[in-house]
C-alpha positions in Angstrom: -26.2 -21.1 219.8 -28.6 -23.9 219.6 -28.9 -23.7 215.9 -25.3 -23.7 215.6 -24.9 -27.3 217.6 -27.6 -28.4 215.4 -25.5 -27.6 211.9 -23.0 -29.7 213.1 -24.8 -32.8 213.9 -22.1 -35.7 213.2 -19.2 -33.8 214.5 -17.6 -34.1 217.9 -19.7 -32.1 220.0 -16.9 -31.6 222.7 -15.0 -30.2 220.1 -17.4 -28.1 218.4 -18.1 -26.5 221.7 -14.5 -25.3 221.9 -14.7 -24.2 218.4 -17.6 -22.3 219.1 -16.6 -20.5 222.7 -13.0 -20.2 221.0 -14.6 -18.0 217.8 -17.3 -16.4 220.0 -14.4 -14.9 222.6 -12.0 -14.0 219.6 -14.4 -11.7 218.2 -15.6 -10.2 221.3 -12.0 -9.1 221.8 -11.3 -8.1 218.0 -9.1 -10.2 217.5 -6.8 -9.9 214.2 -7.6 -12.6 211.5 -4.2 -12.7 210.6 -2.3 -12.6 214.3 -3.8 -14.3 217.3 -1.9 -14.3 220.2 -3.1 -17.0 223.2 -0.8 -17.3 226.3 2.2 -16.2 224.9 2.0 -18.3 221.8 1.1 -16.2 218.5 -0.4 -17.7 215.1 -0.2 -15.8 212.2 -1.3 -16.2 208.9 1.9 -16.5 206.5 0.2 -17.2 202.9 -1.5 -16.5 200.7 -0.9 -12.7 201.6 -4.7 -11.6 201.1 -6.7 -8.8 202.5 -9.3 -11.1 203.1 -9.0 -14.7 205.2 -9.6 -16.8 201.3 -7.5 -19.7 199.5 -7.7 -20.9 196.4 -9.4 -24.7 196.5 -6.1 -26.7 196.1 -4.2 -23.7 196.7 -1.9 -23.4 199.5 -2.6 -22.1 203.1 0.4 -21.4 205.4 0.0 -20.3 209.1 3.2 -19.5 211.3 3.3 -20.0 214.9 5.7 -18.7 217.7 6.2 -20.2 221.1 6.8 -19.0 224.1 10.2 -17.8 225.0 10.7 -20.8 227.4 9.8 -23.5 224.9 12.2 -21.9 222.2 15.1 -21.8 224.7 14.6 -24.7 225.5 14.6 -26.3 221.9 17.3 -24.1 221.6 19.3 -26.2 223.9 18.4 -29.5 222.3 19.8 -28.4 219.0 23.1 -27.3 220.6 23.5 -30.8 222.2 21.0 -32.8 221.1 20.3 -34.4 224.1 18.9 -32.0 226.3 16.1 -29.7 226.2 13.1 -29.9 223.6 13.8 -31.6 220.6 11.5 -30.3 217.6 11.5 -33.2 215.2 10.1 -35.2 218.0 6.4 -35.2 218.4 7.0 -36.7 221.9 8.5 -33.9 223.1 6.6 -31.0 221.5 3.6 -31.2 218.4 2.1 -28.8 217.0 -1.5 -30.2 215.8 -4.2 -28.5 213.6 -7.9 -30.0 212.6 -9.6 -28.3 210.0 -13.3 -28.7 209.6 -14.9 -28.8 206.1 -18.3 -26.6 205.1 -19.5 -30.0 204.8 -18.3 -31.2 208.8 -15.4 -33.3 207.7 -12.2 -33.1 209.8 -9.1 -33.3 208.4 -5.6 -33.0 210.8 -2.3 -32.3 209.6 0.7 -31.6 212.0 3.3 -28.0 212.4 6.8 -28.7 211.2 9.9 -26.8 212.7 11.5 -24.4 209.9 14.1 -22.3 209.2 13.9 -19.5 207.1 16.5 -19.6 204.3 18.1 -16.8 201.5 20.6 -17.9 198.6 22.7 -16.2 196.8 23.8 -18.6 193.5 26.7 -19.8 195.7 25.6 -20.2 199.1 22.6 -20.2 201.7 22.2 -18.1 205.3 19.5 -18.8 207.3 17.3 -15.7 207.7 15.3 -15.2 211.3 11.8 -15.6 211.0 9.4 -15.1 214.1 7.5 -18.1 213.7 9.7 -21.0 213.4 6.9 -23.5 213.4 4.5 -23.9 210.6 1.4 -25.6 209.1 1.1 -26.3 205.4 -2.7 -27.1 204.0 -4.8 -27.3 201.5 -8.4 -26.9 201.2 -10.1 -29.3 199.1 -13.7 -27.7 199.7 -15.4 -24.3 198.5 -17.2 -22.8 201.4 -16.0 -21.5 205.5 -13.6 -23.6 206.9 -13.2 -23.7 210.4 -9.7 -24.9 212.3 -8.4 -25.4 215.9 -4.7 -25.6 216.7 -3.0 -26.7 219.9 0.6 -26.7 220.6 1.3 -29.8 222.8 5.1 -29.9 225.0 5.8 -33.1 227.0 2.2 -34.4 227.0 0.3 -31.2 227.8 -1.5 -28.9 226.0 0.4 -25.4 226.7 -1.8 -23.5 224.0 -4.7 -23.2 221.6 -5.8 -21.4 218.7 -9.3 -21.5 216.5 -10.6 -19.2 213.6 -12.1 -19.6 210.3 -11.4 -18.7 206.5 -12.7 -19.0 203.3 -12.0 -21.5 200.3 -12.9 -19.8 197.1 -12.8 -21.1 193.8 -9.1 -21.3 192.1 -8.0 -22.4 188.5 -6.6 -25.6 190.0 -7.3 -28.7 188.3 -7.2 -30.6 191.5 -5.0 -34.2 193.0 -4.6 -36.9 191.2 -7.2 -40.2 191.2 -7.6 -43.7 189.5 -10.5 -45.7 188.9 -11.6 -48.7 190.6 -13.7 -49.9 188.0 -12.2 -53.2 187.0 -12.5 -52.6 183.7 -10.2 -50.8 180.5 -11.0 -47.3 182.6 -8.7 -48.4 185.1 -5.3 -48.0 183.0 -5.8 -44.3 182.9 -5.6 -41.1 186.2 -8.0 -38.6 186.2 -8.0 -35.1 187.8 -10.3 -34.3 190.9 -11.8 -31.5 189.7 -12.3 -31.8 185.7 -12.8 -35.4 186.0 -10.7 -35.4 182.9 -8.2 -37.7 181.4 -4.6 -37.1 182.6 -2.6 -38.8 180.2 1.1 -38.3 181.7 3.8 -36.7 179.4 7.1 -36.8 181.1 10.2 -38.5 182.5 12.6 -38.3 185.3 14.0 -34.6 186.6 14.9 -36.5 189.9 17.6 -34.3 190.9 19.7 -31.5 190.3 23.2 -33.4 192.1 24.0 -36.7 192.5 26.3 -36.5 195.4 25.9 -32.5 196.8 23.0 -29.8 195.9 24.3 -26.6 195.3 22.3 -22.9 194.8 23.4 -23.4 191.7 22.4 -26.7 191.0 18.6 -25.9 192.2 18.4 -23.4 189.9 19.1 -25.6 187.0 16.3 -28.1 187.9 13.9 -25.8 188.1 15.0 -24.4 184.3 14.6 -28.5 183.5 11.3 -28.2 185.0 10.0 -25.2 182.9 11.7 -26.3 179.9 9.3 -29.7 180.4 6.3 -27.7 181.2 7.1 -24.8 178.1 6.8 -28.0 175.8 3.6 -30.2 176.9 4.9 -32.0 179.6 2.7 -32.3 182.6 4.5 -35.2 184.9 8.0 -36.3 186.5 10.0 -38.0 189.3 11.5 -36.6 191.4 13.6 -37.6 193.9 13.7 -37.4 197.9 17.3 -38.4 198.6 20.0 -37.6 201.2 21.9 -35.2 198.5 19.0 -33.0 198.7 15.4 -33.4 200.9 15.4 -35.9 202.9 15.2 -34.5 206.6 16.4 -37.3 208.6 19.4 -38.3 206.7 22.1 -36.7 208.6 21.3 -37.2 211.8 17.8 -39.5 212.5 17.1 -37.3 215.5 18.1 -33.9 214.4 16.9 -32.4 210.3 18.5 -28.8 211.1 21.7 -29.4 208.8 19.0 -30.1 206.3 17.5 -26.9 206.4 18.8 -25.2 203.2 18.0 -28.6 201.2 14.6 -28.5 202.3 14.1 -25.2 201.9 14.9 -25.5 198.1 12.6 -28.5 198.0 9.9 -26.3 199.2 10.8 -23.9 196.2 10.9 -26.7 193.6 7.7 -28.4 194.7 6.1 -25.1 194.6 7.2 -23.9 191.5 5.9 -27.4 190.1 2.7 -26.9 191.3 3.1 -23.4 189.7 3.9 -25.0 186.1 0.7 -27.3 186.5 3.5 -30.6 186.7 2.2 -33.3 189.0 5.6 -35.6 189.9 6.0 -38.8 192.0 8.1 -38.3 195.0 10.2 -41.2 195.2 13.4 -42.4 198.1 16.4 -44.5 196.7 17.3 -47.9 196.7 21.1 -46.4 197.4 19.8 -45.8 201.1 20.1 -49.7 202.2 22.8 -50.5 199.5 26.5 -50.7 199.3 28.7 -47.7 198.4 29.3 -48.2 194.9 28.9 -45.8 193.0 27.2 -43.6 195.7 29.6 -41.4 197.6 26.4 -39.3 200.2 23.5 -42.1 200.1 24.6 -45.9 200.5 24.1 -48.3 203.7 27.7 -47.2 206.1 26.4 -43.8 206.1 22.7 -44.4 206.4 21.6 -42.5 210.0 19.8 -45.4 211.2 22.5 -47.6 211.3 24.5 -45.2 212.8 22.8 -44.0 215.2 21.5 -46.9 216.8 24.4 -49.7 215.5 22.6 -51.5 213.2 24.9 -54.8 212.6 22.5 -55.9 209.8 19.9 -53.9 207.6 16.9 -56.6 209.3 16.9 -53.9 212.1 16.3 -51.4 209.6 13.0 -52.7 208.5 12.0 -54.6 211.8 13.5 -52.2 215.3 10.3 -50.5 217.0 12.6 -48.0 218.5 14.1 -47.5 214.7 10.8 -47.6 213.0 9.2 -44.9 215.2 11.9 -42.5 214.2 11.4 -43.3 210.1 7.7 -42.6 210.9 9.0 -39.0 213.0 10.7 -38.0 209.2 7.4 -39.4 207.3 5.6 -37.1 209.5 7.8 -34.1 209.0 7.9 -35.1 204.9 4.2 -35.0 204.8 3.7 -32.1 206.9 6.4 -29.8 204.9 5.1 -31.1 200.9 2.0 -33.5 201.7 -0.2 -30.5 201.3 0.9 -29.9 197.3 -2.1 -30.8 195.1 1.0 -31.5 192.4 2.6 -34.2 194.8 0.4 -37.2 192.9 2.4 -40.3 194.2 4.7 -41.4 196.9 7.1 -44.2 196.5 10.0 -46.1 197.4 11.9 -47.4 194.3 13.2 -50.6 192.6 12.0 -52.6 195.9 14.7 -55.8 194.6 17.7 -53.3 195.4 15.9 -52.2 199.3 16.2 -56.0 200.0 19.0 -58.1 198.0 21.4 -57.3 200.4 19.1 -58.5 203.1 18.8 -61.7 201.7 22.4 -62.2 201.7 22.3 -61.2 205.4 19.1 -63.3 206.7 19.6 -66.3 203.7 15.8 -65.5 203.4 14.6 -66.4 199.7 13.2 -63.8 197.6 9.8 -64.5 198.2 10.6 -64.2 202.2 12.2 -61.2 201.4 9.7 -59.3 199.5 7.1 -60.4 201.8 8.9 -59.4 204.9 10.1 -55.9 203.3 6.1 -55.8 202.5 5.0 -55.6 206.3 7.4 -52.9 207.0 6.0 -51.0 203.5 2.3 -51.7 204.9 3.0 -49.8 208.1 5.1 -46.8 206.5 1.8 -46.4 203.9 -1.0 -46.9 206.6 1.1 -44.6 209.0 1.0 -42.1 205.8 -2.5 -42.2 205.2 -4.5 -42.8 208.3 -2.2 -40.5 210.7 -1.0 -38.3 208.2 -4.2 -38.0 206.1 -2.3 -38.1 202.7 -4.0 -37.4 199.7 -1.3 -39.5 197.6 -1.2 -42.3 195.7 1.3 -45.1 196.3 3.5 -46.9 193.6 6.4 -49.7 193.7 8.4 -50.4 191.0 11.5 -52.9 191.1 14.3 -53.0 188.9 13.8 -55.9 187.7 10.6 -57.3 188.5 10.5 -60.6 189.9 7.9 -63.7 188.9 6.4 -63.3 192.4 4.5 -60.4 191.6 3.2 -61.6 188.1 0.8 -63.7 190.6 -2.6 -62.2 191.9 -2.7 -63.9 194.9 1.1 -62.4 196.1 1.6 -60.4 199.1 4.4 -58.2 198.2 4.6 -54.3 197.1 2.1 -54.5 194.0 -1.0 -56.1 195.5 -0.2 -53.1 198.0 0.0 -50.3 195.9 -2.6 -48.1 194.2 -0.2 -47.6 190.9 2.2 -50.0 189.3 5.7 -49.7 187.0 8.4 -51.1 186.2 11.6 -50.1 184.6 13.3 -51.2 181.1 16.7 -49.7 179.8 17.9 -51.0 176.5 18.7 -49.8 173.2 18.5 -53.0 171.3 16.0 -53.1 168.3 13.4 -54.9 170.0 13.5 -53.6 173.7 9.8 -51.5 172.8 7.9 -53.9 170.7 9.2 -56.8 172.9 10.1 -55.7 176.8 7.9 -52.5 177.0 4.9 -53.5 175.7 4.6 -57.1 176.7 5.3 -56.0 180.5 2.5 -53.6 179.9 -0.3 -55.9 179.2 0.8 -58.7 181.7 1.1 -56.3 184.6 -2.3 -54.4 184.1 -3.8 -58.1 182.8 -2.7 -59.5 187.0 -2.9 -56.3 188.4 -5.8 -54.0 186.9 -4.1 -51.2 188.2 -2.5 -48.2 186.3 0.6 -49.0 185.0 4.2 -46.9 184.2 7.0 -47.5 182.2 8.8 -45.3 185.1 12.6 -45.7 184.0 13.8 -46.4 180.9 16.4 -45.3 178.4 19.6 -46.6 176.9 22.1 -48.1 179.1 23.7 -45.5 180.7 27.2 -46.3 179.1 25.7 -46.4 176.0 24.7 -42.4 176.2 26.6 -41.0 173.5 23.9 -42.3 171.3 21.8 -39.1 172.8 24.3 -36.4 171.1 24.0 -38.6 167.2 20.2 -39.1 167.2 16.8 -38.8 168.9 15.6 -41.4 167.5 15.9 -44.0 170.1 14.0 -41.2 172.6 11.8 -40.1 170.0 11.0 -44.0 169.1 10.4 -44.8 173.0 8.1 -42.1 174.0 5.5 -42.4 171.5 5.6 -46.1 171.2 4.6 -46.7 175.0 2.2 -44.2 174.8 0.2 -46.6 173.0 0.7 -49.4 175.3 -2.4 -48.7 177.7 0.0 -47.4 180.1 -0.8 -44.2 182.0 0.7 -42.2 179.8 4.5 -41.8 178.2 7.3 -44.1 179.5 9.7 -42.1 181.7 13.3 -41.6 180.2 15.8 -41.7 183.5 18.6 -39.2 181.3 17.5 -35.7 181.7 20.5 -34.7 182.4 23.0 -36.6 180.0 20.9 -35.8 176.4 17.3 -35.0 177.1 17.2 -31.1 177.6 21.0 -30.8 176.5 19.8 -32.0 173.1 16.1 -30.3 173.4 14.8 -34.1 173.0 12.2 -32.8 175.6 10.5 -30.5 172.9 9.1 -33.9 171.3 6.4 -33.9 174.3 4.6 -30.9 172.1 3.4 -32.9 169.4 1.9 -36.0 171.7 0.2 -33.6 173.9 -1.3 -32.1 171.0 -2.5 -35.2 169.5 -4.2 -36.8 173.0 -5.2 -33.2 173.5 -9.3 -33.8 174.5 -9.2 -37.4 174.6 -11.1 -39.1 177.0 -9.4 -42.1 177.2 -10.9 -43.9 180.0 -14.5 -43.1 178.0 -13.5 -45.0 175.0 -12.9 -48.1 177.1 -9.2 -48.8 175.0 -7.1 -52.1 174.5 -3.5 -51.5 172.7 -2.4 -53.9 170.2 0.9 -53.7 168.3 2.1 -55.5 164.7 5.4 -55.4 162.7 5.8 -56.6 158.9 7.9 -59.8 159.4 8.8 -62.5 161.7 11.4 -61.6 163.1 11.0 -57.9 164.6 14.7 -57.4 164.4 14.1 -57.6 160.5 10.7 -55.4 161.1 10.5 -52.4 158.7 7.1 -51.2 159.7 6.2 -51.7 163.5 3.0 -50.5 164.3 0.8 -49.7 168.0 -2.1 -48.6 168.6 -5.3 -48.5 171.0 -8.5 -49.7 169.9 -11.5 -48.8 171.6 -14.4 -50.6 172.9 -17.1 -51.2 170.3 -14.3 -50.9 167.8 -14.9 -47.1 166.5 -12.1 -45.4 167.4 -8.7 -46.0 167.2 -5.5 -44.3 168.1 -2.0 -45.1 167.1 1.5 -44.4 165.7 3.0 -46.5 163.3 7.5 -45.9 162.3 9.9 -47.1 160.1 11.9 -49.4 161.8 14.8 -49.3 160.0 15.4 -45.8 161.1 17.3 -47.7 164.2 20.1 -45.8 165.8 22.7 -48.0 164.7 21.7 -47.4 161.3 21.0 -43.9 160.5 23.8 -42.6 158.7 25.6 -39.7 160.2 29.2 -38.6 160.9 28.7 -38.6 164.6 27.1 -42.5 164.9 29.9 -43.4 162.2 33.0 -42.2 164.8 31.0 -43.7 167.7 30.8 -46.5 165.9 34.2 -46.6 164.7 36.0 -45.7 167.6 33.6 -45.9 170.5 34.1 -42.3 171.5 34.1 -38.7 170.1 37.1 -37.1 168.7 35.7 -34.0 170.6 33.8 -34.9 173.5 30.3 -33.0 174.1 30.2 -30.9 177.4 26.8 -31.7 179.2 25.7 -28.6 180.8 26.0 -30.0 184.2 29.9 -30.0 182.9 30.2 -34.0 182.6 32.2 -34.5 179.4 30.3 -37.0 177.1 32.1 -39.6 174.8 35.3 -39.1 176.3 38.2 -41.5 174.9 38.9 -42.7 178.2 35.6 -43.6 179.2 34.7 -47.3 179.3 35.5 -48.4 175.6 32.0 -49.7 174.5 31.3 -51.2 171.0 28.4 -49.4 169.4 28.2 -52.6 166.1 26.7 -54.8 168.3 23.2 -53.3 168.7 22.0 -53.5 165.1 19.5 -54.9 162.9 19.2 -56.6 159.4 19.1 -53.0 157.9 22.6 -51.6 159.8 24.7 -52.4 156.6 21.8 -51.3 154.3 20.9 -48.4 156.0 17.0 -47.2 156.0 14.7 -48.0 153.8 11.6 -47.1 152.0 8.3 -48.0 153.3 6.0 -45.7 151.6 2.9 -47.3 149.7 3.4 -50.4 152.2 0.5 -51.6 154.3 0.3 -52.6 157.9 -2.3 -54.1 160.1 -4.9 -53.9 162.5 -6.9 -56.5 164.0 -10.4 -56.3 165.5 -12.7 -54.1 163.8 -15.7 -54.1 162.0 -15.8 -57.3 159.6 -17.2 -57.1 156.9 -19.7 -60.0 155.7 -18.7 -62.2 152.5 -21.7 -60.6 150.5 -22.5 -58.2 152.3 -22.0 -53.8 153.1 -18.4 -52.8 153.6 -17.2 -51.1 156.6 -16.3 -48.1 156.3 -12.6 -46.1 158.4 -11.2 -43.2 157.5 -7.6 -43.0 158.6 -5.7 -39.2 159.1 -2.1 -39.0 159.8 -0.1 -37.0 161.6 3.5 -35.5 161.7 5.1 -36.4 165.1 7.6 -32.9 165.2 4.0 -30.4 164.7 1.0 -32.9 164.9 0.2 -31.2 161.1 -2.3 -33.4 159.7 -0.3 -35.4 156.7 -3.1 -37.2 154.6 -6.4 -38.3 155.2 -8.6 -41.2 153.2 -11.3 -44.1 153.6 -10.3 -47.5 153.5 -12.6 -50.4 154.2 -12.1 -53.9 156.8 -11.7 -57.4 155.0 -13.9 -60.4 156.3 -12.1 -60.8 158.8 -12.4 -57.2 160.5 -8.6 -56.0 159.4 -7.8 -53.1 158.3 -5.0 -52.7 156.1 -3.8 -49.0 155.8 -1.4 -48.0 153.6 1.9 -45.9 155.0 2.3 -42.5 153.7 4.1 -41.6 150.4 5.6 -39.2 151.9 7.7 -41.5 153.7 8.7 -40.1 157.1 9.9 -42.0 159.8 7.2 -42.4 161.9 3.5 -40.9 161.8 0.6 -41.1 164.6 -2.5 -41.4 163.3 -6.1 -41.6 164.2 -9.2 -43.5 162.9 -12.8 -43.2 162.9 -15.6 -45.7 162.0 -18.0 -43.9 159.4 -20.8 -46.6 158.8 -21.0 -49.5 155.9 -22.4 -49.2 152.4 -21.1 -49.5 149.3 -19.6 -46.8 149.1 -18.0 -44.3 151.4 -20.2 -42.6 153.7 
């Protein structure tokens, strides 16, 4: 005994105690590992289903509990009224609590959530009865004997309590996502927890399988989206939390049991993520404090809060105790039921300008009072996340539009209080990559020295038909802002009108093949982008690409750019182009007809360039530029690159050869004869002489 109290010097010795006579008396009465029943209450172990008490590190644990009878009927009667009896989404009235204790004496709690069990069909869902209607989600994060003690708490007293121990064993997981804190290049980039390696995101929004009503049917086709982006070198997408699908509390603020078959499917999707090896931010609509247009579920008039406790103004929404303790009840439940996933990487709330515009018409507070009093709420939501609810996520804010404020290091708002940045950029003029993208890269990350994401982007969304004529403008987007010192790939919002209808999403192959074993937070890079002429809407050759540290290495991918969408000739951009619709409009799988005649009429001439008329032309033999290597003295050794290009649809290697810098430490490569429309490429410093190493 005593040289058990001394291996756990640091820890709560009360507590320790009670782990210790807990354990000691479960043994003596042979206890089962996997069902321990305590004064009526019963904990049993749910998953993984193992003959021994092991979980993989990062792997899911699950442990069921049962109540008494008396607790259950009276919960029971709360759900038929809800006013009455127990009410199981409040932690006031009953909490199930569990601290687990690390090999290394580190305590970690994390809180039971009430469930339903649920079985599908493709058409509808029944609830199934499960014994234990409570349970705890976790996820051990440290190889060795872990040690836990649960209590079951109803009204303010403890009613029951419940300790063992299990083993985390080694697992192929490749651990939660991190960033560095560095303040230096290394910070643009995540890394894994357990490889310590790179994760360069490849990916874009799967945020939902409905807009307006999830269906069986429906969940099944996200997850096919999901497989189809993991089946092709995608590792990363949004998804959304929203009152179609999810999120518990949207129905009724007190009461997440007509939510049940939604979340249910949410705990299949985020598990089946995890499964695929994709990592996804988690993120809650703008449309919950905004007007009705074009939202018929999630907008303001049916938002639970402001039902429920007659909200005249959305100030309440953000600044009622009484309201703000029930958001933090759901955030609770949220983190309890999916915090656990090792593939849940970030938690945010999105395009922050659109949570408080209406506000401002409300309060006449000016933006900057807005923001900064939208921020306080946002502070206590992410502390109450991570200090209470022990969260292993990152946070990141994003607005639509981002406003001047935040361009300011000594601001107060959302991005001074997030761990990750982003910002969102639809267009499909010429320009919107070498222009938009990239220059709201570098500033943001220049203020900000935090990881940045292109997190929405795309064409406008009336301007979809472009999707079914060409992937160009996709095609052109993804690899260009990969090389924009962003996290990784900007996020295309379309996945469901073009993306995976059009099997755009197989493009992610060939970029994970070519950043395949890059370390790029070693290499220390800086991007830097160059196009042929003065005006980029007359470009021809637009190239980016990242340039390492001591100038040794550099990565990049380098287009024609007069292989624009509104150039290429084809029969399908000539009838949009023409007519502004299809003569036979394209089903979208999700059955939305694409193109149709009485959509709104949009004219497709007026995004072009000074090659639309001409169409595209030949670059091959041309050279283009890059700035910032090796210079090479008037008289003296020459500096020595060897440049190897790439095709963009197989990452094939194209052509190789060794070129030299000019005085001025350019390098002037020349493009391809080949002439394709775009090739990545990657250089390597070989040494000076006179001749080619």
């Amino acid at each position: 005994m005593m040289k058990i109290w001394k291996d756990f010097k640091g820890m709560n010795r009360i507590l320790v105690l009670f782990l210790v006579i807990i354990s000691l008396n479960a043994e003596a009465q042979q206890i089962s590992p996997y069902s321990i029943v305590s004064n009526n209450f019963k904990l049993s172990w749910i998953y993984p289903q193992a003959s021994k008490k092991e979980v993989g590190k990062h792997k899911k644990l699950e442990f069921g509990i049962r109540v008494k009878d008396e607790i259950n009927q009276q919960i029971d009667k709360f759900l038929a009224n809800n006013s009455t009896g127990l009410n199981p989404y409040n932690p006031e009235d009953i909490s199930v609590e569990m601290t687990f204790v690390s090999p290394s004496f580190k305590e970690k709690k994390v809180y039971g959530f009430y469930y339903q069990d649920i079985v599908r069909n493709r058409i509808t869902w029944t609830q199934k009865y499960t014994e234990y209607n409570w349970r705890v989600r976790f996820s051990p994060d440290e190889i060795g004997r872990w040690t836990f003690i649960m209590k079951v708490v109803v009204k303010g007293k403890e009613e029951a309590s419940f300790s063992a121990k299990f083993k985390c064993v080694a697992s192929d997981s490749k651990g939660i996502l991190k960033r560095n804190y560095k303040g230096d290049e290394t910070d643009r980039y995540l890394y894994l927890s357990e490889t310590k390696k790179t994760f360069f995101t490849k990916g874009h929004n799967i945020a939902h399988s409905a807009y307006y009503k999830l269906t069986p049917e429906k969940a099944e086709r996200h997850k096919k989206w999901l497989k189809q982006l993991a089946d092709n070198g995608g590792n990363f997408f949004k998804l959304e939390l929203g009152a179609q699908n999810g999120l518990p509390d949207w129905n009724n603020y007190q009461d997440y049991t007509s939510k049940m078959p939604q979340m249910w499917e949410f705990d299949k999707l985020t598990e089946y993520a995890q499964e695929l090896g994709l990592y996804f931010i988690l993120f809650r609509h703008h449309t919950e404090i905004m007007k009705g247009e074009p939202w018929e579920v999630s907008k303001w008039e049916n938002n639970p809060y402001k039902q429920g406790f007659n909200l005249t103004g959305r100030k309440g929404y953000f600044n009622d105790k009484e309201v703000v303790k029930w958001q933090k009840n759901a955030l609770r439940y949220i983190f309890s039921r999916w915090g656990y996933n090792s593939s849940f990487a970030f938690y945010s709330y999105q395009e922050m300008d659109n949570w408080y515009k209406d506000l401002q018409k409300e309060t006449g507070y000016s933006e900057k009072e807005a923001i900064e009093f939208v921020t306080e709420w946002y502070k206590q939501q992410k502390q109450y996340i991570k200090n209470e609810l022990n969260s292993h996520q990152l946070f990141i804010n994003v607005y639509a539009t981002t406003p001047d404020y935040e361009l300011n290091k000594n601001s107060k708002g959302f991005f001074a209080n997030s761990d990750v940045i982003a910002f969102h950029k639809y267009g499909q003029d010429k320009d919107v990559n070498y222009n938009d993208r990239f220059d709201k890269s570098i500033a943001l990350f220049k203020v900000w020295n935090k990881p940045v994401f292109v997190e929405e982007m795309g064409v406008g969304g009336d301007y979809l038909p472009i999707y079914k004529c060409d992937k160009a403008i996709f095609h052109n987007a993804i690899w260009s802002t990969s090389f924009m010192g962003t996290a990784g790939t900007g996020m295309t919002w379309w996945w469901d009108r073009g993306i995976h209808d059009f099997d755009y999403h197989k493009g992610y192959n060939a970029i994970n093949n070519f950043f395949e074993g890059e370390n790029l937070e070693e290499e220390k890079y800086n991007p830097q982008k160059w196009h042929n002429t003065l005006s980029v809407n007359r470009a021809t050759i637009e190239n980016y690409c990242l340039i390492n540290k001591n100038a040794t290495k550099i990565m990049g991918w380098v287009h024609n750019a007069s292989h624009f969408w509104s150039n290429i000739p084809s029969d399908c951009m000539k009838e949009l182009k023409q007519k502004g619709s299809f003569n036979e409009p394209y089903q979208l799988e999700d059955g939305v007809m694409l193109g149709k005649s009485g959509d709104k009429k949009m004219n497709f001439n007026l995004k072009t360039d000074a090659y639309t008329n001409k169409g595209v032309q030949n670059v091959a033999g041309k050279t283009f530029e890059i700035k910032g290597l090796k210079a090479r003295a008037v008289f003296g050794k020459k500096k020595w690159y060897q440049i190897t290009y790439y095709n963009t649809t197989d990452n094939k290697e194209v052509e190789s050869t060794k070129i030299t810098t000019n005085i001025w430490g350019k390098l002037k490569p020349t493009y391809p004869t080949k002439n394709g429309t775009d090739y990545s490429y990657k250089i390597i410093y070989l040494g000076e002489g006179k001749k080619a190493p």
